[in-house]
C-alpha positions in Angstrom: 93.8 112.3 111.1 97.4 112.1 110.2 97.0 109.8 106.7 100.9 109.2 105.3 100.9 109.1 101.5 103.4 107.4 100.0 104.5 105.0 96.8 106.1 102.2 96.1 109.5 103.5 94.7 108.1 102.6 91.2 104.7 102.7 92.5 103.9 99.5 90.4 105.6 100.3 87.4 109.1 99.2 86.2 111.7 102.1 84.8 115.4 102.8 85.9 115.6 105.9 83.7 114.1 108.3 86.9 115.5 107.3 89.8 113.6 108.1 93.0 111.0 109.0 91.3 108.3 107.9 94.3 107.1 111.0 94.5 106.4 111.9 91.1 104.3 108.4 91.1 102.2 109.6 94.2 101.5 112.6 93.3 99.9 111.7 90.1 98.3 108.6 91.5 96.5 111.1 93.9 96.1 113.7 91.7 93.9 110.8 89.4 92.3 109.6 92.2 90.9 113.4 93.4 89.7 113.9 89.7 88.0 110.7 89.9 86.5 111.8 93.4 85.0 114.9 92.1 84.1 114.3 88.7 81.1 115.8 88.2 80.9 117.5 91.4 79.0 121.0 91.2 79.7 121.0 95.0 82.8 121.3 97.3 85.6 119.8 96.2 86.3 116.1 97.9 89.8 116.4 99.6 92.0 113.3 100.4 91.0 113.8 104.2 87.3 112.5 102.9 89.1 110.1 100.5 91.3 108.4 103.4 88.6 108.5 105.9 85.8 106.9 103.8 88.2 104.3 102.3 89.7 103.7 106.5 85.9 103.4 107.3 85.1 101.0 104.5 88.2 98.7 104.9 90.2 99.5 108.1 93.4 101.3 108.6 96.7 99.5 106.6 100.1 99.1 107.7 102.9 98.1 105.8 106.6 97.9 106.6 109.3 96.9 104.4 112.9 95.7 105.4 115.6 94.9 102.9 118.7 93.2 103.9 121.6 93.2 101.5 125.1 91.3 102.0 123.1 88.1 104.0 124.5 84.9 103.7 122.7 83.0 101.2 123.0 79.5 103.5 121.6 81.0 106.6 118.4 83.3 104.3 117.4 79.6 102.5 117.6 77.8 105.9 115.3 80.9 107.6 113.3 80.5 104.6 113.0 76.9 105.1 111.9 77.3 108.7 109.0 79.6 107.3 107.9 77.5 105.0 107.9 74.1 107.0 106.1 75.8 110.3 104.7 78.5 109.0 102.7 77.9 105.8 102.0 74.2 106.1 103.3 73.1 109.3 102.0 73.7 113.0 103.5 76.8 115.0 103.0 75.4 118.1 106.3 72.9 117.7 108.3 75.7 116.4 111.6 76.6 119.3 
């Protein structure tokens, strides 16, 4: 059990007047979601362990990975994107060199 917690650098929310403020977003994203988790709770508190485990039992573990790419030429990004698009989301993979 090795859960990495971690936010969207706005972690959904638009602002440029705190910059790297990620952190500060998870943190009271989880701290919400522990007082949800053990509202009402005359017993042991619920930790995020039990959070994480329940919600990786109920709907799998999640990946994400996120690449930005600055500077790229915009000719050769709208033909990639083309590519995508034509045999990727519509078209058939299989012809695709």
């Amino acid at each position: 059990y090795t859960p990495f917690l971690c936010g969207e650098e706005s972690f959904g929310t638009g602002s440029d007047h705190i910059r790297e403020k990620d952190g500060l977003w998870a943190v009271l994203a989880w701290m919400s979601i522990l007082m949800k988790a053990n509202e009402g709770n005359d017993g042991p508190l619920v930790s995020v362990k039990e959070i994480v485990m329940k919600h990786w039992a109920t709907y799998g573990r999640h990946f994400y990975c996120r690449y930005d790419y600055e500077a790229v030429d915009s000719g050769a990004a709208n033909d990639m994107m083309d590519l995508i698009r034509d045999n990727f989301v519509d078209g058939d993979v299989a012809k695709v060199e």
